[in-house]
MDTraj code that builds the backbone (N, CA, C; nanometers):
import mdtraj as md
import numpy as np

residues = "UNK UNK UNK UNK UNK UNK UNK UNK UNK UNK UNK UNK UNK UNK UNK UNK UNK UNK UNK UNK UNK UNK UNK UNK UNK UNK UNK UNK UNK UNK UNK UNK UNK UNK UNK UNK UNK UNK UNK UNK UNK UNK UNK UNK UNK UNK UNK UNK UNK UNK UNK UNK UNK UNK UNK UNK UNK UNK UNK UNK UNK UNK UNK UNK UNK UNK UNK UNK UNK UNK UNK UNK UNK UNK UNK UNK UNK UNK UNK UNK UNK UNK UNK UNK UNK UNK UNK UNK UNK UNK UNK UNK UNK UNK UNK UNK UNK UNK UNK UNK UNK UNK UNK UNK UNK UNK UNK UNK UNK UNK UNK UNK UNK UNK UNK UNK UNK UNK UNK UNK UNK UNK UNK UNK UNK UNK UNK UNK UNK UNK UNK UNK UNK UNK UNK UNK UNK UNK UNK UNK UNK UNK UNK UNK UNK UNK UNK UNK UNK UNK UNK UNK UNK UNK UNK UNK UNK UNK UNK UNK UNK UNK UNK UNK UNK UNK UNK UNK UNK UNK UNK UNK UNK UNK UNK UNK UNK UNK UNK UNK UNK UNK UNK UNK UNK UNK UNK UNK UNK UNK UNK UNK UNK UNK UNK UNK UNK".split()
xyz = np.array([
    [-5.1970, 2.0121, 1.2085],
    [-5.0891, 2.1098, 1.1905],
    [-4.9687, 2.0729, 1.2772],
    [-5.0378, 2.0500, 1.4044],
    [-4.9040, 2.0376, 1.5006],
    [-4.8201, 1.8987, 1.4689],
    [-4.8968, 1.8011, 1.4470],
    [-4.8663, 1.6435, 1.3421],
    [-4.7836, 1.6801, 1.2903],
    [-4.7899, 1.7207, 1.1742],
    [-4.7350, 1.7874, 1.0381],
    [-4.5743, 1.8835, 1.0714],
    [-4.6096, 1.9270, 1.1735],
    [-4.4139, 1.9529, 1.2328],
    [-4.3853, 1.8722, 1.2977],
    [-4.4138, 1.7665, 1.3792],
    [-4.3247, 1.6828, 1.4363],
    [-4.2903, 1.5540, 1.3492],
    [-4.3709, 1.5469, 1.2648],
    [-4.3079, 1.4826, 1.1223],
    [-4.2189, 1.5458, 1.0714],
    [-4.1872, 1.6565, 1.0174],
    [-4.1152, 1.6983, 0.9350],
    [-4.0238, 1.7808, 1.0469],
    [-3.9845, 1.7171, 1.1719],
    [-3.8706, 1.7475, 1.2237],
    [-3.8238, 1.6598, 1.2843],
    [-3.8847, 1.5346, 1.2544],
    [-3.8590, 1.4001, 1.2546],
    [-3.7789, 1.3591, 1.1034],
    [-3.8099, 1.4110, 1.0279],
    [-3.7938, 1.3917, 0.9019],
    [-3.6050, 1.4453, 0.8644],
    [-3.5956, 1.5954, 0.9330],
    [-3.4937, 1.6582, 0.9316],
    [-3.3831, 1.6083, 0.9894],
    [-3.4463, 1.5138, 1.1105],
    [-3.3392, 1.4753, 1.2757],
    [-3.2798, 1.3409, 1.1788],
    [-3.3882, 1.2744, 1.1270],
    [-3.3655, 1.1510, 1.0381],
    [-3.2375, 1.1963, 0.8810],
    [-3.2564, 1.2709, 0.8473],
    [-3.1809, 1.3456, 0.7542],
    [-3.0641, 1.3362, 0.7670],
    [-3.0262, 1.4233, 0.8999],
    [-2.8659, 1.4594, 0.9474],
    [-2.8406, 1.3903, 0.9924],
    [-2.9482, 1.2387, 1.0731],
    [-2.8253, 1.1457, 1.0941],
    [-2.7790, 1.0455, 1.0036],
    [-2.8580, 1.0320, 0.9106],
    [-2.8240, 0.9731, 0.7674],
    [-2.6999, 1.0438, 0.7217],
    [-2.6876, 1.1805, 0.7556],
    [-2.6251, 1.2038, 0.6487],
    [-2.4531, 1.2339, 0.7218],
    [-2.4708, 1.1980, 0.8770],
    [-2.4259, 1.2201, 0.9798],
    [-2.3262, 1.0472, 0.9607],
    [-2.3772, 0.9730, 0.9616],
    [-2.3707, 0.8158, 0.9526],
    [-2.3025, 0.7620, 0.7830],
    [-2.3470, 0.8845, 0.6961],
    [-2.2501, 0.8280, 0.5778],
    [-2.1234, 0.9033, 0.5762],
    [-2.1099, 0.9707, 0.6703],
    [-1.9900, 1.0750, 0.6658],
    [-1.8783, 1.0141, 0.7502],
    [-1.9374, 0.8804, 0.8819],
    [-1.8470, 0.8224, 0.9472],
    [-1.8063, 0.7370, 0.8591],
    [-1.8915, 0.6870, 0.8492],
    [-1.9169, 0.5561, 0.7321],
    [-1.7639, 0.5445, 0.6202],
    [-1.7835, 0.6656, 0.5405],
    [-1.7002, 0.6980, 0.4754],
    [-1.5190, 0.7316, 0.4803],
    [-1.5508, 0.8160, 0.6383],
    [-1.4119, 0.8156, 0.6938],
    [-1.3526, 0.6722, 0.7393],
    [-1.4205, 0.5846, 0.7864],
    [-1.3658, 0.4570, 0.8306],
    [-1.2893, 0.3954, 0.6973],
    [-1.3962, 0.4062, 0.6089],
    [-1.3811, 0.3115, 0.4573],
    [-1.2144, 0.3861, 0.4269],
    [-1.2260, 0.5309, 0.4259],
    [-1.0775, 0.5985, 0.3648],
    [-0.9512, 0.5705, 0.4319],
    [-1.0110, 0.5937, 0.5990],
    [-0.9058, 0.5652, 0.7117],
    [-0.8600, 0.4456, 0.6723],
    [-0.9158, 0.3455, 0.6674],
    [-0.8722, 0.1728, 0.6575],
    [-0.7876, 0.1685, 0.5926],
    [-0.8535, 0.2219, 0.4515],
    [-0.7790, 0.1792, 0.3471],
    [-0.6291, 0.2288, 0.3085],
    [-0.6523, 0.3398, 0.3888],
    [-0.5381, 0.4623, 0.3589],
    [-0.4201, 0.3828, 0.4749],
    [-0.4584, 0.3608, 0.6094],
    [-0.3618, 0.2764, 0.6683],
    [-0.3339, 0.1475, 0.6388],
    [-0.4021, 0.0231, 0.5658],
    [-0.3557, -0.0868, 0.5450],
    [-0.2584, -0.0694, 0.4307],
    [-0.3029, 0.0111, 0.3181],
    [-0.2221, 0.0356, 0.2502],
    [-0.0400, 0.0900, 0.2759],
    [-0.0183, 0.1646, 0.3580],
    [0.0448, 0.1820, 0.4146],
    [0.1055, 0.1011, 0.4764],
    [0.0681, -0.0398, 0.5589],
    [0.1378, -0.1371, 0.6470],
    [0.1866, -0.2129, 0.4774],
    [0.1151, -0.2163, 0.3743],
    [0.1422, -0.2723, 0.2539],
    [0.2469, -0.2402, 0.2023],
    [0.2462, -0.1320, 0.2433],
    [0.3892, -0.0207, 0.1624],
    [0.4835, -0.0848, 0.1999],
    [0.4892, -0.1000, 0.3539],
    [0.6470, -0.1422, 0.4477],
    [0.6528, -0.2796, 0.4545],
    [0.5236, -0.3850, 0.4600],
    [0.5712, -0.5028, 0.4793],
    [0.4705, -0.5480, 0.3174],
    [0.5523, -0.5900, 0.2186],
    [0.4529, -0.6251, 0.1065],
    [0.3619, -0.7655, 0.1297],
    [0.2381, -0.7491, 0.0671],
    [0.1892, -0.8253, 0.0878],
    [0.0869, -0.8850, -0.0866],
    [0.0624, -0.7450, -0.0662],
    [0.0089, -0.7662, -0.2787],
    [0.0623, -0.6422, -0.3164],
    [0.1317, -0.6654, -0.4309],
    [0.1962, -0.5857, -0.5646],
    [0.1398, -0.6433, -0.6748],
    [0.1402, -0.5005, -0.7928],
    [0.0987, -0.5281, -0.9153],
    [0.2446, -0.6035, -0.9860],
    [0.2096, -0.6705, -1.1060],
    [0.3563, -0.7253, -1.1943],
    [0.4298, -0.6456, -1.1994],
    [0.3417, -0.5153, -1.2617],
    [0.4505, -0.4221, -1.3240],
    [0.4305, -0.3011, -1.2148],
    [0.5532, -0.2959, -1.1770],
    [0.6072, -0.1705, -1.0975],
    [0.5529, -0.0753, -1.0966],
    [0.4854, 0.0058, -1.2254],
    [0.4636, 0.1503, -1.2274],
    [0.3234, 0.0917, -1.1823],
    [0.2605, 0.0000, -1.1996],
    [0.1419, 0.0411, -1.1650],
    [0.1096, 0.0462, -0.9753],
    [0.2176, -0.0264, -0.9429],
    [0.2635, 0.0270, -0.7792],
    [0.2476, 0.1933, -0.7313],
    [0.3241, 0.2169, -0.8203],
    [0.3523, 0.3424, -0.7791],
    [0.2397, 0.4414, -0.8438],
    [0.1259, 0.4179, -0.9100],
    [-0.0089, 0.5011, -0.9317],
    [-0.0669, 0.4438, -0.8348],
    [-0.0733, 0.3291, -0.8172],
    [-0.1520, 0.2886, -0.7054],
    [-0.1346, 0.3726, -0.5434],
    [-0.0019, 0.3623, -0.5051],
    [0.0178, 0.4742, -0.4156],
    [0.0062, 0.5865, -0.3869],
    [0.0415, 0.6597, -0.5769],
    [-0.0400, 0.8371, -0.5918],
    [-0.1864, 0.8266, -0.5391],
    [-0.2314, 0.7462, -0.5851],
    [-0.4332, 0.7770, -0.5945],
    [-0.4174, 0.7310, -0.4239],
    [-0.3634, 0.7028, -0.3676],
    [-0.3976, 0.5803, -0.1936],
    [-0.3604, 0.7702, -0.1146],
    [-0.1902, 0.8081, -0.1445],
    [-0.1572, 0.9085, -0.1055],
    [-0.2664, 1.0472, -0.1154],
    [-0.3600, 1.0562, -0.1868],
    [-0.4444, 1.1887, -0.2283],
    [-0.6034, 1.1148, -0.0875],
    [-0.5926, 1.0057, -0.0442],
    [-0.7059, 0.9927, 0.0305],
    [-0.7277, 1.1050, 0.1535],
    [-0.6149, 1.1101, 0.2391],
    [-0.6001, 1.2263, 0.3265],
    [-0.6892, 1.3610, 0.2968],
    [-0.6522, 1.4203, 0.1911],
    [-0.7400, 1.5418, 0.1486],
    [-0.8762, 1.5252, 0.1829],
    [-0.8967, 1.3935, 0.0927],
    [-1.0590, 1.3651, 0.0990],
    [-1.0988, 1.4056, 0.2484],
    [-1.0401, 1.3088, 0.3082],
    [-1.0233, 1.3515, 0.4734],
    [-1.0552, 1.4544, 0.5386],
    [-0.9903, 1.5196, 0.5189],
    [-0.9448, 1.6796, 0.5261],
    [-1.0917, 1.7820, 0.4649],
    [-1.1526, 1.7497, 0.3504],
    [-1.2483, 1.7705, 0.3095],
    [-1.3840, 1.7588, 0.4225],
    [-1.3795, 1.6465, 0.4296],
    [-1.4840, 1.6011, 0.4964],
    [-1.5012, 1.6311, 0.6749],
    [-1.3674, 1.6172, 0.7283],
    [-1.3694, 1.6763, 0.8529],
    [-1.3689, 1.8832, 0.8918],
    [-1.3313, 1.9219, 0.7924],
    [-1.3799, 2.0372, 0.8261],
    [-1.4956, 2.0266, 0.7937],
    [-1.6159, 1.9750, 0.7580],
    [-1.7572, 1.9681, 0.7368],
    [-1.8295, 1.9387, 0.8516],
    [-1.7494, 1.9225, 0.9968],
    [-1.8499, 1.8474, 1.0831],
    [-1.9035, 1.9124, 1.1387],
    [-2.0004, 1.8506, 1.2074],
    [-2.1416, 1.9802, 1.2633],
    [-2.0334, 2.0554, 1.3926],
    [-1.9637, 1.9633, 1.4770],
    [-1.9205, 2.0164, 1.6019],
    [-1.7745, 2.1122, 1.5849],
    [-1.7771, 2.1957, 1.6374],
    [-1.6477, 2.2787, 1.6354],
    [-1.5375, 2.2292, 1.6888],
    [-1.5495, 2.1381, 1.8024],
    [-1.4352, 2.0720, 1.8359],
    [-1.3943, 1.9527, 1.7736],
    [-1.4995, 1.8897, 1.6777],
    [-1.5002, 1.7995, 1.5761],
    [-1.3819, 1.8576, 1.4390],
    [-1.4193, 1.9924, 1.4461],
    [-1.3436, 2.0065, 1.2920],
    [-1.2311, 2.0843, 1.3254],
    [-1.2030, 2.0898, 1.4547],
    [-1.0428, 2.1567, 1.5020],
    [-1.0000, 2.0535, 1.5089],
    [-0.9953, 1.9209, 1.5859],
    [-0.9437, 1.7738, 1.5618],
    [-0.9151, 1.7524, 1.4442],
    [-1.0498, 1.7194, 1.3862],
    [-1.0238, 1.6744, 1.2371],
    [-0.9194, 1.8076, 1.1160],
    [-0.9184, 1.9029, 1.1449],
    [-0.8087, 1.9677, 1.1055],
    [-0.6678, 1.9910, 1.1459],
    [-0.6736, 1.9457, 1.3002],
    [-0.4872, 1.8927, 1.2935],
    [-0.4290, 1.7682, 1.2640],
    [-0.5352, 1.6983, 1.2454],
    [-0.4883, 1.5267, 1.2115],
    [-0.4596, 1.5355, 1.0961],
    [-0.6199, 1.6207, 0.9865],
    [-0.5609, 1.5474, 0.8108],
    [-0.4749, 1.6298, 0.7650],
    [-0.4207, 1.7774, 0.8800],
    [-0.3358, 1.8542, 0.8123],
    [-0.1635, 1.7734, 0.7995],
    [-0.1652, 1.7308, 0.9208],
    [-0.0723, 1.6731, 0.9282],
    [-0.0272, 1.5675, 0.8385],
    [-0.1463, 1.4819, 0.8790],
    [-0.1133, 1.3203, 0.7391],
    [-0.1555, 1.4037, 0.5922],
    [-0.2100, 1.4935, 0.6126],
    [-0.1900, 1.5508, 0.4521],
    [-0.0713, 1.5987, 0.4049],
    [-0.0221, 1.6534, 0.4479],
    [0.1267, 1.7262, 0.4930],
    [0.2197, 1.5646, 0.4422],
    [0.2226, 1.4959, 0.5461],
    [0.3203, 1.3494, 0.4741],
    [0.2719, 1.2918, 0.3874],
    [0.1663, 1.2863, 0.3548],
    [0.1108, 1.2804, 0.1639],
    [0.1646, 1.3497, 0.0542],
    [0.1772, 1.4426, 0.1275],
    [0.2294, 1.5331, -0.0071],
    [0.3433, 1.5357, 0.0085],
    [0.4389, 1.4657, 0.1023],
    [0.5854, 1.4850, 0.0798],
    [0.5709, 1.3309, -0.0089],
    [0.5454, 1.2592, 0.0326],
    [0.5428, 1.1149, -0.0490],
    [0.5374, 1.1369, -0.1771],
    [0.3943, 1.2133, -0.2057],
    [0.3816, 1.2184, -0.3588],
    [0.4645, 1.2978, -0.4208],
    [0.5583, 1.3636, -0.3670],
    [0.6519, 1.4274, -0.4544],
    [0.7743, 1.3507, -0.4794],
    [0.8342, 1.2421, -0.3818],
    [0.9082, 1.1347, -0.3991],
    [0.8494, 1.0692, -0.5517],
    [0.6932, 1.0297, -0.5122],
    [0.6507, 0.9151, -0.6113],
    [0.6643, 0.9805, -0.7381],
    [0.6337, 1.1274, -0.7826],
    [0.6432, 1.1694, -0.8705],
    [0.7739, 1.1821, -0.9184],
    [0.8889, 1.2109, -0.8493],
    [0.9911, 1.1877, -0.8702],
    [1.0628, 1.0140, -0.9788],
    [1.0171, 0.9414, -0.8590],
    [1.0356, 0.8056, -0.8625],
    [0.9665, 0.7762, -1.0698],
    [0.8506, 0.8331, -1.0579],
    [0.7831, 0.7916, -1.1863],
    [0.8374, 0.8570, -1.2781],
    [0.8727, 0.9917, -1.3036],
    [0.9881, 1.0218, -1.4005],
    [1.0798, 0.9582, -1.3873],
    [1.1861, 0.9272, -1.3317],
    [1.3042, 0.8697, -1.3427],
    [1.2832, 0.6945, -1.3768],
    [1.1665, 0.6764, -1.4064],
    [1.1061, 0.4985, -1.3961],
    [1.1521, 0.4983, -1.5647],
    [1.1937, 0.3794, -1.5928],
    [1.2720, 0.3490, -1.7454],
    [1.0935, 0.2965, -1.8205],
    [1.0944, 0.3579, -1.9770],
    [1.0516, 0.3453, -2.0085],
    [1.0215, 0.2178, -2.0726],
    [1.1282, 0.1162, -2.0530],
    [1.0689, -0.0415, -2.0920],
    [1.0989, -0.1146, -1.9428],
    [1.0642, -0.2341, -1.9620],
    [1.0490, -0.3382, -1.8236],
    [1.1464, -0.3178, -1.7508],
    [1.3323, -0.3261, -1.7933],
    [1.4288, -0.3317, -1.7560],
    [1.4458, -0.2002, -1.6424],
    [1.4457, -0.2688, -1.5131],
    [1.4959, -0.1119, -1.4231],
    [1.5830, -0.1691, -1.3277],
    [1.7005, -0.0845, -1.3332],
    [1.8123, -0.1746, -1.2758],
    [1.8302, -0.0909, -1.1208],
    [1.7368, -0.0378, -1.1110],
    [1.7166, 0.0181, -0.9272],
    [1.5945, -0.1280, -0.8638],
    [1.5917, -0.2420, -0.9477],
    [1.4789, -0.3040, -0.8536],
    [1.4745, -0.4424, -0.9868],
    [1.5726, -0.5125, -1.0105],
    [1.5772, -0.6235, -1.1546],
    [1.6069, -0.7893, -1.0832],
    [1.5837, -0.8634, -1.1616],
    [1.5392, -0.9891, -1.1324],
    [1.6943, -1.0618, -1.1626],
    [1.7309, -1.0966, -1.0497],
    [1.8331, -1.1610, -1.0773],
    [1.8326, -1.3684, -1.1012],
    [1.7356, -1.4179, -1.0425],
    [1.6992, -1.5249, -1.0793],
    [1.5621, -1.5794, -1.0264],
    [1.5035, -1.6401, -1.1056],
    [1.3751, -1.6843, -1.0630],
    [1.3119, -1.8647, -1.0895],
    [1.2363, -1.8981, -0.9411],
    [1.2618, -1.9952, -0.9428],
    [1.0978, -2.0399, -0.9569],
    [1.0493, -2.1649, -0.9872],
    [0.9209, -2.1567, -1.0351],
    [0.8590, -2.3119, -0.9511],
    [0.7539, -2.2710, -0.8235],
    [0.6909, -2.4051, -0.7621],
    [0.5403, -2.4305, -0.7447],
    [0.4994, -2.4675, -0.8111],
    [0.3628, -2.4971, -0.8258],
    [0.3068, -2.3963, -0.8834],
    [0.2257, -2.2485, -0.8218],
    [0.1725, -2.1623, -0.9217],
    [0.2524, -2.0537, -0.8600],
    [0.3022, -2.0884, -0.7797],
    [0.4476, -1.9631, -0.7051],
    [0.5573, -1.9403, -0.8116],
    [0.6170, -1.8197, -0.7846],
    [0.7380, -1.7615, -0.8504],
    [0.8359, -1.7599, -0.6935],
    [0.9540, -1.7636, -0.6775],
    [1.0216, -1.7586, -0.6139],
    [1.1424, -1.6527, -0.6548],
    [1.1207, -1.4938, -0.6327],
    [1.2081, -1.4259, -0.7219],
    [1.3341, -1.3699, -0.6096],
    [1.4543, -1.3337, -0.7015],
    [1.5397, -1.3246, -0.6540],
    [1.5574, -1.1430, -0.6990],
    [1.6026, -1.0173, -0.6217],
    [1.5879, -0.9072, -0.6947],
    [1.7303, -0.8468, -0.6382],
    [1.7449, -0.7817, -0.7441],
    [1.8736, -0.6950, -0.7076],
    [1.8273, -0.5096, -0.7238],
    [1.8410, -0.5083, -0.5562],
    [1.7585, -0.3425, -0.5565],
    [1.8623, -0.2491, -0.4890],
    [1.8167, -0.1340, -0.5228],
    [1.8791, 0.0107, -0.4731],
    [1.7995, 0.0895, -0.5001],
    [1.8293, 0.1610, -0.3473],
    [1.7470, 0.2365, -0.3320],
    [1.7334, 0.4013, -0.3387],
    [1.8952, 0.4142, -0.3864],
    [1.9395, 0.5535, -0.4578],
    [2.0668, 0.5718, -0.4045],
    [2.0823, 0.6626, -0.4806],
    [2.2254, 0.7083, -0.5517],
    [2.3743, 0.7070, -0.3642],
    [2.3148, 0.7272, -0.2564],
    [2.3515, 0.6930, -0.1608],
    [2.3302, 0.6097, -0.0894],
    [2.2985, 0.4483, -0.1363],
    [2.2488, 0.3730, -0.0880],
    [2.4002, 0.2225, -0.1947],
    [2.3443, 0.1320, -0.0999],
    [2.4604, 0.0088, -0.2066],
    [2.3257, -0.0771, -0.2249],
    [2.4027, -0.1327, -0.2870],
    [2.3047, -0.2644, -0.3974],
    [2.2598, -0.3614, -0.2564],
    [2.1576, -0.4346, -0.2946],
    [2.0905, -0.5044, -0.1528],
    [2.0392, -0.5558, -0.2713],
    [1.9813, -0.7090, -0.2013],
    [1.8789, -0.8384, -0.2231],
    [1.7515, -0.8643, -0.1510],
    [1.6650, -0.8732, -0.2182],
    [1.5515, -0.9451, -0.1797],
    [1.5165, -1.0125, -0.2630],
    [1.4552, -1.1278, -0.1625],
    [1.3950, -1.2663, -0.1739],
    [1.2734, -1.2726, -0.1598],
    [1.1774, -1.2944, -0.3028],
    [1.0597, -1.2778, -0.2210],
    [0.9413, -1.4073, -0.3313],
    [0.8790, -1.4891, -0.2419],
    [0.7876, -1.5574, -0.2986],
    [0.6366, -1.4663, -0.3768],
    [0.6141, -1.5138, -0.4876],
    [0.5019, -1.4212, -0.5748],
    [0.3923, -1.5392, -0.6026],
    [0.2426, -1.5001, -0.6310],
    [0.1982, -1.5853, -0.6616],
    [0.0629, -1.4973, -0.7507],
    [0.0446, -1.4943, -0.8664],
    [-0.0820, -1.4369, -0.9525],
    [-0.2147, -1.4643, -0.8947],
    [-0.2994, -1.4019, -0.8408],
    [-0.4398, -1.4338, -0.8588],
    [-0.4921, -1.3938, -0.9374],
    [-0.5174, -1.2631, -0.9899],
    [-0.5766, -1.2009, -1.0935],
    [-0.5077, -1.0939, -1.2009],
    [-0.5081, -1.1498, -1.3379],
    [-0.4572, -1.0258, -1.3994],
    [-0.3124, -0.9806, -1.3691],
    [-0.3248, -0.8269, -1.3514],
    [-0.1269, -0.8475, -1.3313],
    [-0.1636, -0.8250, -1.1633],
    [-0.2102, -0.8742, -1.0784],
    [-0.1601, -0.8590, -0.9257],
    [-0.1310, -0.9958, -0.8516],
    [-0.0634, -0.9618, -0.8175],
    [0.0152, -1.1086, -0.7059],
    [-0.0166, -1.0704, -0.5160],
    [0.0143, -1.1725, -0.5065],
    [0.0407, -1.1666, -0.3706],
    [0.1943, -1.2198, -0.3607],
    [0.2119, -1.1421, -0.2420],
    [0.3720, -1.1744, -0.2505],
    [0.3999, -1.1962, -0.0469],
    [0.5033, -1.2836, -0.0590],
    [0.6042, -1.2789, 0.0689],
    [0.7286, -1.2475, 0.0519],
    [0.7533, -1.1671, 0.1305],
    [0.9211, -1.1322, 0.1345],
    [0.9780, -1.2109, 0.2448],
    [1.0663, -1.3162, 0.1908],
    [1.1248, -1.4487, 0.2511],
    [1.2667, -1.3955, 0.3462],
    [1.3096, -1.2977, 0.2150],
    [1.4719, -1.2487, 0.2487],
    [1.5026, -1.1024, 0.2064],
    [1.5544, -1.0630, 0.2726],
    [1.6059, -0.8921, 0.2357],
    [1.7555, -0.8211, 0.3031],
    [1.8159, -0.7556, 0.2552],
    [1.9311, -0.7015, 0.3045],
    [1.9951, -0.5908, 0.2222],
    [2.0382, -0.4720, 0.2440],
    [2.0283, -0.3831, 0.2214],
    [2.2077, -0.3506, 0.1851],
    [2.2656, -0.4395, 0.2199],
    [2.4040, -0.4293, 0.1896],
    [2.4821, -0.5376, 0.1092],
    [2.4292, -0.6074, 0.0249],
    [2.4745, -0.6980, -0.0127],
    [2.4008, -0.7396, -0.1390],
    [2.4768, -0.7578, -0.2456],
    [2.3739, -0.8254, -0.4002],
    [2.4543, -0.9440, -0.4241],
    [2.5440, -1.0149, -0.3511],
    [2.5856, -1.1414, -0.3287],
    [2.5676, -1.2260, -0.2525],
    [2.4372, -1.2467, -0.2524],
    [2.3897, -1.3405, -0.1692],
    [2.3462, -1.5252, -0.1813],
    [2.4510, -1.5840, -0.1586],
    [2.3529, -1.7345, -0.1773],
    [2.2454, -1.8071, -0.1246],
    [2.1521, -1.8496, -0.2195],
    [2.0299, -1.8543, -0.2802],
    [2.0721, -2.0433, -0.3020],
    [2.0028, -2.1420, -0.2498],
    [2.0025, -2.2620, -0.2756],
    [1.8490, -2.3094, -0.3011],
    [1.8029, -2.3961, -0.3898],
    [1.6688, -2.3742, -0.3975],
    [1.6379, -2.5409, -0.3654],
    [1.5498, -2.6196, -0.2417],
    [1.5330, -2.7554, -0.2329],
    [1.3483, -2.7584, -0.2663],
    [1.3675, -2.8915, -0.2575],
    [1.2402, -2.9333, -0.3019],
    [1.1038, -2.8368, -0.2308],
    [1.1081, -2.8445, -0.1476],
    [1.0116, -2.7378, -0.0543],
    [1.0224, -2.5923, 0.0453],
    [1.1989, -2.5598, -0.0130],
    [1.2199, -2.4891, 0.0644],
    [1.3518, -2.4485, 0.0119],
    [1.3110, -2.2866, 0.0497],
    [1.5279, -2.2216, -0.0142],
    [1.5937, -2.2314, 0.1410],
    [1.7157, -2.1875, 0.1229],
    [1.8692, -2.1553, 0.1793],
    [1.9025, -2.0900, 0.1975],
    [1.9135, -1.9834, 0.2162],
    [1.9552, -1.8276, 0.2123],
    [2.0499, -1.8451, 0.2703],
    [2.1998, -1.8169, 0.2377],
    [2.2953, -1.8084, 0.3577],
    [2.2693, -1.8687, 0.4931],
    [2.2799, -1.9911, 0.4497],
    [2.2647, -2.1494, 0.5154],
    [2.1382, -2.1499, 0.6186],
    [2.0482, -2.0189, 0.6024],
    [1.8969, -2.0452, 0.6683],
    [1.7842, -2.1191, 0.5546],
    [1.7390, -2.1643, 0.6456],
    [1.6233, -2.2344, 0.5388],
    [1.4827, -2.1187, 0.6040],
    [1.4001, -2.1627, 0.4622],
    [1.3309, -2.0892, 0.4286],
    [1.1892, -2.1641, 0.3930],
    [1.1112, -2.1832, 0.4020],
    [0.9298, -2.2797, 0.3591],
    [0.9380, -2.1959, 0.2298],
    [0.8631, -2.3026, 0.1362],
    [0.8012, -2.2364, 0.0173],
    [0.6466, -2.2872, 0.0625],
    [0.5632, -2.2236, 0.0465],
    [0.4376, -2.2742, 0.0853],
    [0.3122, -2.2957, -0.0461],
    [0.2549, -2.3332, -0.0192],
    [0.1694, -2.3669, -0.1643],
    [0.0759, -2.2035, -0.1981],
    [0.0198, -2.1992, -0.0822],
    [-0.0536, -2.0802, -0.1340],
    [0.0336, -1.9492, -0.0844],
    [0.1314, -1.9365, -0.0790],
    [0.2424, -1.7821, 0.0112],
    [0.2460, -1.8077, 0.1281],
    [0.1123, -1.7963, 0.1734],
    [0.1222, -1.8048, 0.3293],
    [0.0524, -1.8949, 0.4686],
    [0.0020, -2.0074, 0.3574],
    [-0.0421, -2.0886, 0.4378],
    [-0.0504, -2.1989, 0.3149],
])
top = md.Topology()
chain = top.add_chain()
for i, resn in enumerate(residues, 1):
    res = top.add_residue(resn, chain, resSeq=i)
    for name in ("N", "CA", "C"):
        top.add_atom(name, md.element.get_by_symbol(name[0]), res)
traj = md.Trajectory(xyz[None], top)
């Protein structure tokens, strides 16, 4: 008899930390992803071809927080889920201002390829690299700006990309393209075989 409960409160202790251990488990996996994505946002590193699917990709990345938020008011400790409720309130809080931008952003997105807030002004082609040239703005109080940015397909429509060149005041920018390397307003620039090494 007495066996028979320290098994089955062995059994219970084993339970909650299983179930204790998929709950960190899980926050790490969301946390990660939810911040690399984010360093992705500001410094690109992989983009889809097509634009809009950027910007679903960011809705579904932006809704991770909640999950968050979900899961930390669930924790056994009380000072566990007062923490965990001013953190995901907060980054939930700048989630949801984002996603109302993105939602914004996705209505106003042109219904064929052509979008002249973010269009290809010339493109240059080295080994399995794209070398694109873009003419962007970033709204209605903003001026036309350039970026320069090396692309390269691995799978399907996603690339990996480097951003070589950027500037926020200027869509006249010269662009010289040499055998292994651009010019940018007389800086040189590496084209590299694989983006970044």
């Amino acid at each position: 008899m007495g066996i028979n409960r320290i098994r089955m409160k062995e059994s219970v202790v084993i339970e909650m930390l299983s179930e204790r251990s998929f709950k960190t488990k899980l926050t790490l996996v969301l946390g990660s992803t939810y911040g690399l994505s984010l360093v992705n946002a500001v410094y690109p590193m992989i983009r889809f071809a097509d634009r809009r699917y950027n910007l679903y990709f960011m809705m579904a990345i932006m809704c991770i927080p909640f999950f968050l938020f979900a899961i930390g008011v669930n924790y056994e400790h009380w000072y566990s889920k007062i923490a965990a409720f001013m953190t995901y309130s907060l980054v939930s809080l700048f989630s949801g201002i984002v996603i109302i931008f993105l939602l914004y952003s996705m209505s106003h997105m042109p219904t064929d390829q052509y979008d002249p807030s973010f269009s290809i002004v010339k493109s240059y082609s080295y080994h399995d690299n794209q070398v694109k040239i873009y003419r962007i703005k970033g709204g209605a109080l903003t001026t036309f700006g350039t970026q320069v940015r090396q692309e390269k397909r691995i799978f399907g429509g996603v690339l990996i990309v480097h951003q070589l060149f950027y500037t926020n005041n200027s869509d006249d920018v010269l662009v010289e393209f040499e055998r292994d390397h651009l010019v940018i307003e007389g800086q040189a620039y590496p084209i590299k075989e694989n983006v970044y090494f």
